[in-house]
C-alpha positions as CSV (number, residue, x, y, z in Angstrom):
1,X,84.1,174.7,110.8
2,X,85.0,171.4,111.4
3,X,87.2,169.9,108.6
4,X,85.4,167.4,106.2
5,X,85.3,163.9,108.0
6,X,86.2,165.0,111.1
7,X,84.4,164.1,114.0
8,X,82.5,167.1,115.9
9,X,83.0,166.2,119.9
10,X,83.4,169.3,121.5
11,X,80.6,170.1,123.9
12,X,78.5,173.1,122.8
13,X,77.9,175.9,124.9
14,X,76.1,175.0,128.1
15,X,73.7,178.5,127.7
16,X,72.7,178.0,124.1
17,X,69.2,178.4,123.3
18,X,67.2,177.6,120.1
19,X,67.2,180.9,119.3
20,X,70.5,181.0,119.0
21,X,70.5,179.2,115.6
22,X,68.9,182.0,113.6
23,X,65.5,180.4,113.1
24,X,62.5,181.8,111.7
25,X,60.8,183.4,114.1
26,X,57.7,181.1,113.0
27,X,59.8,178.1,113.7
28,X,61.1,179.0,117.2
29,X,57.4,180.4,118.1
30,X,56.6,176.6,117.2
31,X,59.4,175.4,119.3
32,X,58.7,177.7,122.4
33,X,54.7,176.7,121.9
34,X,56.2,172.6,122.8
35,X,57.8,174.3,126.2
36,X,61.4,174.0,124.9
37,X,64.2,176.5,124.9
38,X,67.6,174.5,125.1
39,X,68.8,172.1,122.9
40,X,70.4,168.6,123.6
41,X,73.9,167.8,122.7
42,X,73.0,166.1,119.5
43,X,71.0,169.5,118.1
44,X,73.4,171.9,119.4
45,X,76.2,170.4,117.3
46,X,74.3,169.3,113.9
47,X,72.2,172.2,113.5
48,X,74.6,174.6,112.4
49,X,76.1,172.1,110.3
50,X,72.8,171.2,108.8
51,X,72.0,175.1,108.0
52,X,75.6,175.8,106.3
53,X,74.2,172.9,104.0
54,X,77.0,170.0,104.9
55,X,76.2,166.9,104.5
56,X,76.3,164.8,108.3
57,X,76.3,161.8,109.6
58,X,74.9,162.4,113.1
59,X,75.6,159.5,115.8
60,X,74.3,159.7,119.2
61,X,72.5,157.7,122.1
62,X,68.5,156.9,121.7
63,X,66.7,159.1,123.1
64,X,68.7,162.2,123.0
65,X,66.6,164.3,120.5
66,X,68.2,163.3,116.9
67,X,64.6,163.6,115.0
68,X,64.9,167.3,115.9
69,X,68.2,167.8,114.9
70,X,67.3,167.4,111.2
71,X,63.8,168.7,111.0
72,X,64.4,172.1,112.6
73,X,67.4,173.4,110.1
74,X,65.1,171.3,107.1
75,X,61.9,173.3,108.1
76,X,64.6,176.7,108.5
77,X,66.1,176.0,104.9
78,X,62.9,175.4,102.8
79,X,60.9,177.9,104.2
80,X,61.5,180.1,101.6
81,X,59.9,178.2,99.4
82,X,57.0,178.1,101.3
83,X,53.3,179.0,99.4
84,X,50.0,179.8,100.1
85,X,48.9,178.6,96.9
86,X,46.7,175.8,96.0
87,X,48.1,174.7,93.7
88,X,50.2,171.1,93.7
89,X,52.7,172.6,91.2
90,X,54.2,175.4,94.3
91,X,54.1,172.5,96.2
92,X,57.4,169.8,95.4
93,X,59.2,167.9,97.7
94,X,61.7,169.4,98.2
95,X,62.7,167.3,101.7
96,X,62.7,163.3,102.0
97,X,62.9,161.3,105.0
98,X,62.9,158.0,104.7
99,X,62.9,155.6,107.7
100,X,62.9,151.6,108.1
101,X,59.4,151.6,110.2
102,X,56.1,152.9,110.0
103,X,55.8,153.7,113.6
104,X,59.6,155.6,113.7
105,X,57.9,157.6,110.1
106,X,54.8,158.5,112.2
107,X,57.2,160.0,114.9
108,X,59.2,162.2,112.5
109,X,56.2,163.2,110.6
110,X,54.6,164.3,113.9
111,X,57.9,166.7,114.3
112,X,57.6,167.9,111.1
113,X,53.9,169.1,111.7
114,X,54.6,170.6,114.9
115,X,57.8,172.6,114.1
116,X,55.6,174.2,111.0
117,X,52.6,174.6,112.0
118,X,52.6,178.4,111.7
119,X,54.6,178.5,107.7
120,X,52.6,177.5,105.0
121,X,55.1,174.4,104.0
122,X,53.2,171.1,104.0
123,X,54.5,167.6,105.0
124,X,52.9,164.3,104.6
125,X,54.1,160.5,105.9
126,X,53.5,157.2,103.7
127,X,53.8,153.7,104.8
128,X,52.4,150.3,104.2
129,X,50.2,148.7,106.3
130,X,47.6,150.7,105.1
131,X,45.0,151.8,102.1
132,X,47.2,154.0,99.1
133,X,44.2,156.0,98.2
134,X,44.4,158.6,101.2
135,X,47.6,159.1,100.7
136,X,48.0,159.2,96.9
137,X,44.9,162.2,97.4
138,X,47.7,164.0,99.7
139,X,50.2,163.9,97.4
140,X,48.4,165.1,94.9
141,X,47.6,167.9,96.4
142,X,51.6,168.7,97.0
143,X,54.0,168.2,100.1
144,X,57.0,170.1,100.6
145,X,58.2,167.5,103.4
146,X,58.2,163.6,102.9
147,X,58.2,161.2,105.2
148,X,58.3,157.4,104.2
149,X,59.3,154.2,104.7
150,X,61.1,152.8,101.2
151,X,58.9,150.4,100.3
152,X,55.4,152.1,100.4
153,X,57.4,155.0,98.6
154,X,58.6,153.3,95.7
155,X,55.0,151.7,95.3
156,X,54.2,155.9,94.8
157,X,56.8,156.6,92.3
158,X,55.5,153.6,90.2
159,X,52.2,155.2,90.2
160,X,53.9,158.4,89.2
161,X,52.0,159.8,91.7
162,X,55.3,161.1,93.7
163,X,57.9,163.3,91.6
164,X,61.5,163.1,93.7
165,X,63.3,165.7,90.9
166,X,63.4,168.9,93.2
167,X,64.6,166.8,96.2
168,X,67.0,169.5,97.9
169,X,67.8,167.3,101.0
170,X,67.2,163.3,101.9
171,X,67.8,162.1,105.2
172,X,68.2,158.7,106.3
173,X,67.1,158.0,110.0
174,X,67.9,155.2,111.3
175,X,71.1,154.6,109.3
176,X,72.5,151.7,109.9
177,X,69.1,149.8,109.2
178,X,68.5,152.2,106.3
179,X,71.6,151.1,104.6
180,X,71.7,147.3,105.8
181,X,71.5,144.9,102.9
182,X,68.2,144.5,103.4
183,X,67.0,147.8,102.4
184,X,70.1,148.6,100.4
185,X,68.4,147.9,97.1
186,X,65.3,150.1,97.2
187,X,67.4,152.9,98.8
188,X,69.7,152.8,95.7
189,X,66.3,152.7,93.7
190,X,65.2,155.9,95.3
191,X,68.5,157.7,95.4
192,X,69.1,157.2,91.5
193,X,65.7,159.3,91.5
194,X,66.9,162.3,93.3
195,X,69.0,165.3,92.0
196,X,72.6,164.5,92.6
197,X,73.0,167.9,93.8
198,X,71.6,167.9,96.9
199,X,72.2,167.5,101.2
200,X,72.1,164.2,102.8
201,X,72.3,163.9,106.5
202,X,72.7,160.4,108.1
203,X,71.0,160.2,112.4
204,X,71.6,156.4,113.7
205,X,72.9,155.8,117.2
206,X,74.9,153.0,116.0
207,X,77.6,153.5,113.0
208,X,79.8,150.4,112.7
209,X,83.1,150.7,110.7
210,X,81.8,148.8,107.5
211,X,78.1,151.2,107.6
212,X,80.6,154.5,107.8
213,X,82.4,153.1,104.7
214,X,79.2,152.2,102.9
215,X,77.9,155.8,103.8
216,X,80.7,157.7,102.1
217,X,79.0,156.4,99.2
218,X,76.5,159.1,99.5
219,X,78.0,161.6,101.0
220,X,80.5,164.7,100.0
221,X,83.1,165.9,102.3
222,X,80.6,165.1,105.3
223,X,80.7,166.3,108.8
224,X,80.5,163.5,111.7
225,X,78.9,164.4,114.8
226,X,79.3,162.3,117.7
227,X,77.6,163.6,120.8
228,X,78.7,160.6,123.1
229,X,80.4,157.6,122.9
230,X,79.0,155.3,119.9
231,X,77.5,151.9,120.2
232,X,76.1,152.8,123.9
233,X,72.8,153.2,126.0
234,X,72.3,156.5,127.7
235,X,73.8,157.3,131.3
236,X,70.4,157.4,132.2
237,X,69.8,153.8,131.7
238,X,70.8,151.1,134.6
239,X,71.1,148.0,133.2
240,X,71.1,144.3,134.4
241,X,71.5,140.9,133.5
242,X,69.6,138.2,135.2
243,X,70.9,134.7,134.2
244,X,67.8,132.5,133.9
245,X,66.8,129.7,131.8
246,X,64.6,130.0,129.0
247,X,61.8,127.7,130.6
248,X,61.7,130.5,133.4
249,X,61.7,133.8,131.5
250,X,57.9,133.8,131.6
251,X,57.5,133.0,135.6
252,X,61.1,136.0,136.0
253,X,58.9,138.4,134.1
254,X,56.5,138.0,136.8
255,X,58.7,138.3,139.6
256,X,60.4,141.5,138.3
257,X,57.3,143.3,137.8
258,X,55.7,142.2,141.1
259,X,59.1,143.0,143.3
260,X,58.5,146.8,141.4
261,X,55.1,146.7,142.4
262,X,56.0,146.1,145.8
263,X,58.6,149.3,145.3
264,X,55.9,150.9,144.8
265,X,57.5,151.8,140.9
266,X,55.4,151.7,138.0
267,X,55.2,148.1,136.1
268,X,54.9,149.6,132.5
269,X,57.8,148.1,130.7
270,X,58.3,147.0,127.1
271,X,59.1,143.3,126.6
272,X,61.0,142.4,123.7
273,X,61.3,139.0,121.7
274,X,63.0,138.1,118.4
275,X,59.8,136.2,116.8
276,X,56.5,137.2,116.0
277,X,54.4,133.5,117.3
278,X,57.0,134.1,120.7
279,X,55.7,137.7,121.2
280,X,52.4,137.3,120.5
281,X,52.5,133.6,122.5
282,X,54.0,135.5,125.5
283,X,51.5,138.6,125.7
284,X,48.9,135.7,126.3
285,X,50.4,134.0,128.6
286,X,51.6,137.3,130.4
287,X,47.7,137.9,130.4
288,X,46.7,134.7,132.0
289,X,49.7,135.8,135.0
290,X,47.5,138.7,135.8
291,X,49.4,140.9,134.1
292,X,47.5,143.5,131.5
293,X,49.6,142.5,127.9
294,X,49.4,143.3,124.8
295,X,51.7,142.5,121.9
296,X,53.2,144.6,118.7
297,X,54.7,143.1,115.7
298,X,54.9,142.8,111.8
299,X,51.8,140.4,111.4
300,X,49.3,142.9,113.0
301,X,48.0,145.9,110.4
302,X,48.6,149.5,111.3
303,X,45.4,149.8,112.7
304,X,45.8,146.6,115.3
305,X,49.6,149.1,116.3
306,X,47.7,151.8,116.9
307,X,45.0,150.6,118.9
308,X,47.8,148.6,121.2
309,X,49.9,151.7,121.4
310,X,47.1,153.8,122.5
311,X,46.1,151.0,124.9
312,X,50.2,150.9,126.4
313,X,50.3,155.1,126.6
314,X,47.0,155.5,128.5
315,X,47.8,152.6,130.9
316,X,45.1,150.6,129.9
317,X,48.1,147.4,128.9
318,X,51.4,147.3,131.2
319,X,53.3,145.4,129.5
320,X,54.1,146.0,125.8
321,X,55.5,142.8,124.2
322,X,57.1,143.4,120.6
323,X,59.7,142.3,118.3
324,X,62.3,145.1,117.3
325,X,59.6,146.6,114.9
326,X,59.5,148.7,118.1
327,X,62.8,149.1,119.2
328,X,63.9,152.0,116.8
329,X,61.8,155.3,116.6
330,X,58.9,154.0,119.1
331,X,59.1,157.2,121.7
332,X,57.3,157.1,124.6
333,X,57.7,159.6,127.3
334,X,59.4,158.5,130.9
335,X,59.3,154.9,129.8
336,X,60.3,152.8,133.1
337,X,61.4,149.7,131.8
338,X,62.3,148.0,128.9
339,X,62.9,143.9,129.2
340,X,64.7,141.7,126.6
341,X,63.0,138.6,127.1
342,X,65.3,137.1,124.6
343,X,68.7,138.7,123.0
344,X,68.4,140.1,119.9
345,X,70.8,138.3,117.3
346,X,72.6,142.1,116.6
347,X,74.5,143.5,119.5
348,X,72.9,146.7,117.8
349,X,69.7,146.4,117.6
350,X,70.2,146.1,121.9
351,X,71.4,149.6,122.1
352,X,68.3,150.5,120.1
353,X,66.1,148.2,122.5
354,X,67.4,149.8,125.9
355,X,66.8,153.3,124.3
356,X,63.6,152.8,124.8
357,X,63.7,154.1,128.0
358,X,65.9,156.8,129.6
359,X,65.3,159.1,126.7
360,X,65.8,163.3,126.9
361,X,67.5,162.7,130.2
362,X,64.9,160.9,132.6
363,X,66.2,157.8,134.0
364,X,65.1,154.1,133.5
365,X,66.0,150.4,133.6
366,X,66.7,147.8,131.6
367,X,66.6,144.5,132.6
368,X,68.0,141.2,130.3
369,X,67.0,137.9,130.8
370,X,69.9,135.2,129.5
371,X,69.6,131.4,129.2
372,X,73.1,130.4,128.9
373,X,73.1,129.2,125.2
374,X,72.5,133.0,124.8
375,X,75.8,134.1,126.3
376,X,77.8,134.2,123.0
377,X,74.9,137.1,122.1
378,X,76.2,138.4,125.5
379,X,79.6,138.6,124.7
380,X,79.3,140.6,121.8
381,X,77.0,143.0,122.9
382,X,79.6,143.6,126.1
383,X,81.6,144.2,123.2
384,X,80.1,146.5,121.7
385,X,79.7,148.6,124.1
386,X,82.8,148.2,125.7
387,X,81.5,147.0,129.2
388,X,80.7,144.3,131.1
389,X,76.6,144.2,132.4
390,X,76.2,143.4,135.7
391,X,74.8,139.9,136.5
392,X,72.3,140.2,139.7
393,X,69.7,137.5,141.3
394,X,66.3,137.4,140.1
395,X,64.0,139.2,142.8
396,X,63.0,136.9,145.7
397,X,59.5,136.8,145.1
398,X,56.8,133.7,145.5
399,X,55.1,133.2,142.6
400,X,52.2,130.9,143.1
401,X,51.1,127.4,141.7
402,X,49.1,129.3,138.8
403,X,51.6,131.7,137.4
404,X,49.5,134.4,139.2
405,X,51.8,137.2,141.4
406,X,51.3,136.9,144.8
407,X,49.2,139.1,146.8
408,X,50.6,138.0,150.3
409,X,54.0,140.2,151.6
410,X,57.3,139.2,150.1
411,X,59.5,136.6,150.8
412,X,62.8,138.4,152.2
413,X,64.7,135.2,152.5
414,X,68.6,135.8,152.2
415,X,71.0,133.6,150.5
416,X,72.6,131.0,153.3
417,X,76.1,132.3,153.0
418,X,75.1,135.7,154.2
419,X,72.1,135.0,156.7
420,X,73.9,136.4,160.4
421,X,71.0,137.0,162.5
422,X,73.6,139.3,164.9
423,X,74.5,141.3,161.4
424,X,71.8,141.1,158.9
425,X,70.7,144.2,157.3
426,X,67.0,145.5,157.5
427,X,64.9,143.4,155.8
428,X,64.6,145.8,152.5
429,X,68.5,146.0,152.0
430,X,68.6,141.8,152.4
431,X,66.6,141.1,149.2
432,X,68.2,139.9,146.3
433,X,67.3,141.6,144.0
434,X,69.4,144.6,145.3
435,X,69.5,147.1,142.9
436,X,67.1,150.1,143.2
437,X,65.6,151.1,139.7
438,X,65.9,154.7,139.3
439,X,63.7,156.9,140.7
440,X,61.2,158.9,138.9
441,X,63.5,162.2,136.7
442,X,63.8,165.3,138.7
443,X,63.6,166.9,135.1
444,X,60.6,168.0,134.4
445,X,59.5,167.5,130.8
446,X,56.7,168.3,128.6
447,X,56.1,165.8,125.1
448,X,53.7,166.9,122.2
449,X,50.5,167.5,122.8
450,X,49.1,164.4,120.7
451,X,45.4,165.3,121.2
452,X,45.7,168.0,119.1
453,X,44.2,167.7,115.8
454,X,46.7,168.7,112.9
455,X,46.3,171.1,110.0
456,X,44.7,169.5,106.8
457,X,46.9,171.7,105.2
458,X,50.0,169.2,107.0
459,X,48.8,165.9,105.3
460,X,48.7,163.8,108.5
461,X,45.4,161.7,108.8
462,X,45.7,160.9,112.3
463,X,43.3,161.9,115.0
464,X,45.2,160.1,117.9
465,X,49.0,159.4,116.9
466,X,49.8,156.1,118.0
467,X,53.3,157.4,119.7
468,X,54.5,160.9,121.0
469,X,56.7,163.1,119.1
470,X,59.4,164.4,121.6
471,X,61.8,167.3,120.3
472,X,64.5,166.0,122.8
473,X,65.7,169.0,124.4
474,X,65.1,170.1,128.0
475,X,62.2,172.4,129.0
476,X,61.9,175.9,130.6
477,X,61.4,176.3,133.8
């Protein structure tokens, strides 16, 4: 066991399995149904923790399967509680999840659905955006599993429609945010409502020295499991700057998804931007380019999200331009690229951005585009992560007149200094833009099945989830 406060580094066994935790049969039938029999890093280490009942603050890369980490052992540890009554009364939430965004609740509550499928415990998600009345009907009816966001929850317990007194374990995803002074008030609100006797586990992939010192505050003796290096993208992830001015973003964006057309690699990329007029401004113009945009932030209702979400995972839109409402939780499988049109103003929130792709160990790229009054926002995200990101030429690509790519073959010109007609390299080393994006995983993988209706019994009125639910581990062969 390791000693309260300590961090948890050591590498788990390379042959564990799932089954190796001691689950319900019913829970690991669930697991094995989603094609999964080994755990990541993150689950191998704060599982057991979880089931002994400590509470955990749980840091790890995006991407890497942290969602599962805490609903497995949650599902494990209430089940005995489970009933097949009717009744609302045998049904009190007993587990609360609370998360900063509705699409990042939708993801956990999708988790929760799948791993109990085959008990008789019920969960349910709540969030704003969107009409009270279904979901005050659902808990009515009694949930066993919560899954919120703090606001639309405390709008519940002023209606007394939610009870939080036999809360036996709250988890705070997304930590950092969670406890940011933004949200710090309503948290407190919600935690003076919930049995001081109880488990509290704490999943970010950022924890900065002044968030671990405000998290003590709810914890006792707590474990801290730290899969990888903190404050850092995955391995997986090969990131580049391009130095461009911010006149030129729009017409770069262009030229890097045209030279990956020409790659023949996939041009679905996310495309983030710190203001809601810039990204819904730039989906438009991205449009009038040629390229098929559509654009996610906090002005559009859930129901606009969804539709745009849909629209991104069946190919219909390319490019997905949003503000960081979808830069923690959103999970889409084998994302290719993620782009930061602008920098965000936290370092962090770009580790959350570039998670979005190179999650549960495929590969992917990021690419960030820097005007140079952005290089102080450089500097401290180099910081953070204790590297320097490597500064490469924009792809050497003629863009036409009217924005639109070009359908004639690419230019291969090569910068003066190097041009040696005796020595030149072929014509597809001699580009510019020199680095190779990753090619597609070699790991095979297999997300949630997201076409499947869920139980009534679960609480989830969704008939097509606006974003996949991944458990994060590595399939069977």
């Amino acid at each position: 066991m390791t000693p309260a406060g300590a961090a948890d580094t050591a590498a788990p066994q390379a042959n564990i399995t799932f089954a190796d935790f001691g689950l319900d049969p019913l829970i690991q039938k669930a697991v094995s149904e989603q094609g999964y029999s080994i755990p990541t890093p993150i689950q191998a280490q704060a599982i057991p923790h979880v089931l002994a009942g400590r509470d955990l603050m749980g840091a790890a890369q995006t991407g890497t399967g942290k969602t599962a980490a805490f609903v497995l052992p949650i599902i494990q540890k209430i089940l005995p509680h489970a009933s097949s009554s009717a009744s609302p009364a045998r049904h009190p939430i007993r587990a609360l999840v609370l998360t900063p965004t509705r699409e990042l609740a939708v993801q956990v509550s999708e988790n929760a659905a799948n791993y109990s499928r085959h008990t008789d415990l019920r969960a349910a998600v709540v969030y704003g955006g969107v009409d009270m009345k279904e979901q005050v009907a659902i808990l009515r009816n009694g949930v066993e599993i919560l899954i919120a966001t703090p606001g639309r929850l405390l709008d519940h317990l002023g209606s007394k429609v939610a009870n939080l007194s036999q809360v036996e374990i709250l988890v705070l995803d997304e930590a950092d945010r969670m406890l940011d002074m933004g949200f710090l008030p309503d948290l407190q609100r919600i935690i003076n409502l919930i049995p001081a006797q109880r488990q509290t586990l704490l999943f970010s992939a950022t924890f900065s020295p002044e968030i671990k010192k405000l998290a003590q505050s709810y914890l006792r003796t707590p474990v801290t499991v730290e899969v990888a290096r903190q404050n850092a993208a995955a391995d997986t992830v090969k990131q580049v700057v391009h130095m461009v001015s911010s006149a030129d973003k729009q017409n770069a964006i262009v030229k890097v998804l045209e030279s990956r057309t020409r790659q023949g690699l996939s041009r679905q990329c996310i495309i983030f931007t710190n203001s809601r007029l810039g990204c819904a401004r730039l989906s438009r113009a991205l449009e009038r380019d040629g390229i098929k945009a559509g654009a996610i932030h906090g002005d559009k209702s859930q129901g606009e999200r969804t539709l745009t979400l849909d629209a991104f995972k069946s190919g219909a839109i390319e490019a997905l331009v949003a503000t960081d409402v979808a830069a923690r939780g959103l999970d889409i499988p084998d994302m290719p690229l993620v782009i930061n049109h602008e920098l965000p103003y936290s370092a962090e929130d770009f580790i959350h951005r570039t998670g979005r792709t190179g999650r549960a160990g495929s590969k992917g790229d990021a690419i960030a585009l820097v005007d140079g009054s952005e290089k102080r926002l450089l500097d401290d995200i180099e910081k953070l992560m204790k590297r320097k990101l490597e500064v490469q030429p924009l792809p050497d690509i003629d863009i036409p007149s009217s924005g639109a790519p070009s359908s004639r073959a690419p230019s291969r010109r090569v910068p003066t200094s190097r041009t040696n007609s005796a020595t030149s390299a072929p014509a597809k080393a001699s580009d510019p833009f020199f680095y190779m994006p990753y090619e597609p995983s070699a790991i095979t993988q297999t997300t949630t099945d997201t076409t499947k209706p869920v139980d009534k019994k679960v609480g989830i009125v969704s008939a097509k989830p606006a974003v996949g639910a991944l458990l994060g581990g590595f399939k069977k062969k």
